[in-house]
C-alpha positions in Angstrom: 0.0 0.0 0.0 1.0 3.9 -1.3 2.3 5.2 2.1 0.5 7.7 1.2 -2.8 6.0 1.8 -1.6 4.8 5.4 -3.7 7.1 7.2 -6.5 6.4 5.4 -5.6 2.3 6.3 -5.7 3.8 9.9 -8.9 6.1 9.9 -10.3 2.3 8.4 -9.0 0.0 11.0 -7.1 -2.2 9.0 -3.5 -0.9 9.6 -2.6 -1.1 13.3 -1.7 2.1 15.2 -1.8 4.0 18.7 -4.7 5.9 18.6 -5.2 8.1 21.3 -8.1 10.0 20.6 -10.9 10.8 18.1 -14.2 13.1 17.1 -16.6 12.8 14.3 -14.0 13.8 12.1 -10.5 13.0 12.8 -8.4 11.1 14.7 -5.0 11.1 16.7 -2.6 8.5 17.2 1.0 8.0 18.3 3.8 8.9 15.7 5.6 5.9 15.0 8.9 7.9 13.9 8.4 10.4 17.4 10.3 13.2 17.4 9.7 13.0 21.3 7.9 11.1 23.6 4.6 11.5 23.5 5.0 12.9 19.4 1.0 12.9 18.0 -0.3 12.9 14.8 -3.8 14.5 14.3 -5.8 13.7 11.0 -9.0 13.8 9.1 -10.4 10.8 8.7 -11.8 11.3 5.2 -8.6 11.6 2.6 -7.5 15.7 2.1 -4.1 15.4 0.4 -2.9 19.3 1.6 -3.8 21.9 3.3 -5.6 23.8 0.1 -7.5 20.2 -0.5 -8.9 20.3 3.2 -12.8 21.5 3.9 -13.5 24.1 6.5 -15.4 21.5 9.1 -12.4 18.7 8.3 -10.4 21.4 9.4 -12.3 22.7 12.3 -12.4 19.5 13.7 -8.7 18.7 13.3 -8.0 21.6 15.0 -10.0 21.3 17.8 -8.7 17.7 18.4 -5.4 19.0 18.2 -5.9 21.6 21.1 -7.1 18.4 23.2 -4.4 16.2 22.6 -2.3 19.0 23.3 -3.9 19.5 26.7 -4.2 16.0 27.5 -0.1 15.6 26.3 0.0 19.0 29.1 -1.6 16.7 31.9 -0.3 13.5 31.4 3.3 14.2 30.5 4.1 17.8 31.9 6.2 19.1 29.2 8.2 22.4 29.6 6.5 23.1 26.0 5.3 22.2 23.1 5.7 22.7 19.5 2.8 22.2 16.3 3.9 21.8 13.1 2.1 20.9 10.0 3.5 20.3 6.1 2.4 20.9 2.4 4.1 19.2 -0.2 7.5 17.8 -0.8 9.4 21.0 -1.1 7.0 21.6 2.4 9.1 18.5 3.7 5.7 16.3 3.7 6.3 13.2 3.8 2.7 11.7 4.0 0.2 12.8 1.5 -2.6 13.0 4.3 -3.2 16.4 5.8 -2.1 16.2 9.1 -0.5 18.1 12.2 2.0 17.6 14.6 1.9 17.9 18.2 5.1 17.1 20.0 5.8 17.9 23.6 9.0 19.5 24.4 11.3 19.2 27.2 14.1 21.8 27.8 17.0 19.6 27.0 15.7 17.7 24.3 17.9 17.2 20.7 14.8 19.3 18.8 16.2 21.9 17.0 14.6 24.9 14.9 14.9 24.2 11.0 16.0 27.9 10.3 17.3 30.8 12.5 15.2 33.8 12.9 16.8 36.6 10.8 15.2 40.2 10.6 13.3 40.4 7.4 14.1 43.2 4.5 11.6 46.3 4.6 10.8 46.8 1.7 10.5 43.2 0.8 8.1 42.8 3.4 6.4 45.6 2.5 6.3 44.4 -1.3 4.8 41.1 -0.2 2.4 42.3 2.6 0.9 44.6 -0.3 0.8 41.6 -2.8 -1.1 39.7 -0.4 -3.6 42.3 1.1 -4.6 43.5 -2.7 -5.4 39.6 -3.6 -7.4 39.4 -0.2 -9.3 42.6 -1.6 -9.6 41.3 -5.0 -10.4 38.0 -4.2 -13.3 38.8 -1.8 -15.6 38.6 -4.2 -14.3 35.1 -5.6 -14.4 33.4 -2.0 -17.8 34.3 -1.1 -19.4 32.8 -4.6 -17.6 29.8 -4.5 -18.3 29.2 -0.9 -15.1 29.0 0.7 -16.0 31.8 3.1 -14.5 35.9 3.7 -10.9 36.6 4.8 -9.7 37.6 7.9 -6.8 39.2 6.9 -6.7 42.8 8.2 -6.5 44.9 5.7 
């Protein structure tokens, strides 16, 4: 089986896993390649493939069930923090063509390490790409609400 498909496997009960929780719409489970104790994978259960594939109530509900396993994770094994991360694509380093998000506790002395070092921005690039984005969120208004995708929230 596609390794891409392995969530769906899971969400269908025929490949074994550790889940650890659940709602109507998606599912958590132990990350078999942790990056720390504790490392959990939330997912839809029906198939989204990215981020720009998944619905708004898939989404909703993966979120929510994130924020619970990362209060349960909080009670049961008292990190010092803890750290989300979610990927998009290959170049996005995703490995697993399943939407999903990552919530690994973190300790102070554990080998985790940032993937790039903050560096201050250039002005006027930011600037350049702040105004890209906020004319496309103004020009695009229109577009979102008659497709049904919903408004943005981006201030403008």
């Amino acid at each position: 089986m596609a390794s891409e498909w392995v969530f769906c496997s899971i969400v269908a009960g025929t490949e074994p896993s550790r889940q650890v929780m659940e709602n109507a719409r998606a599912v958590a489970f132990l990350d078999v390649n942790p990056a720390a104790d504790g490392h959990t994978l939330v997912a839809p259960k029906e198939h989204f493939p990215d981020i720009w594939t998944l619905g708004d109530d898939a989404a909703s509900s993966v979120w929510r069930l994130a924020v619970e396993v990362a209060h349960r994770l909080d009670e049961v094994l008292d990190p010092n923090g803890m750290t989300l991360f979610q990927a998009n694509r290959a170049a996005g380093w995703q490995d697993i063509f399943h939407f999903h998000i990552h919530v690994v506790p973190r300790w102070e002395d554990d080998a985790l390490v940032r993937p790039w070092r903050p560096t201050p921005g250039v002005g006027e690039r930011l600037d350049d790409i702040a105004g890209r984005l906020q004319r496309a969120v103004r020009n695009g208004n229109d577009m979102l609400a008659s497709t049904g995708k919903g408004e943005s929230t981006l201030p403008l």
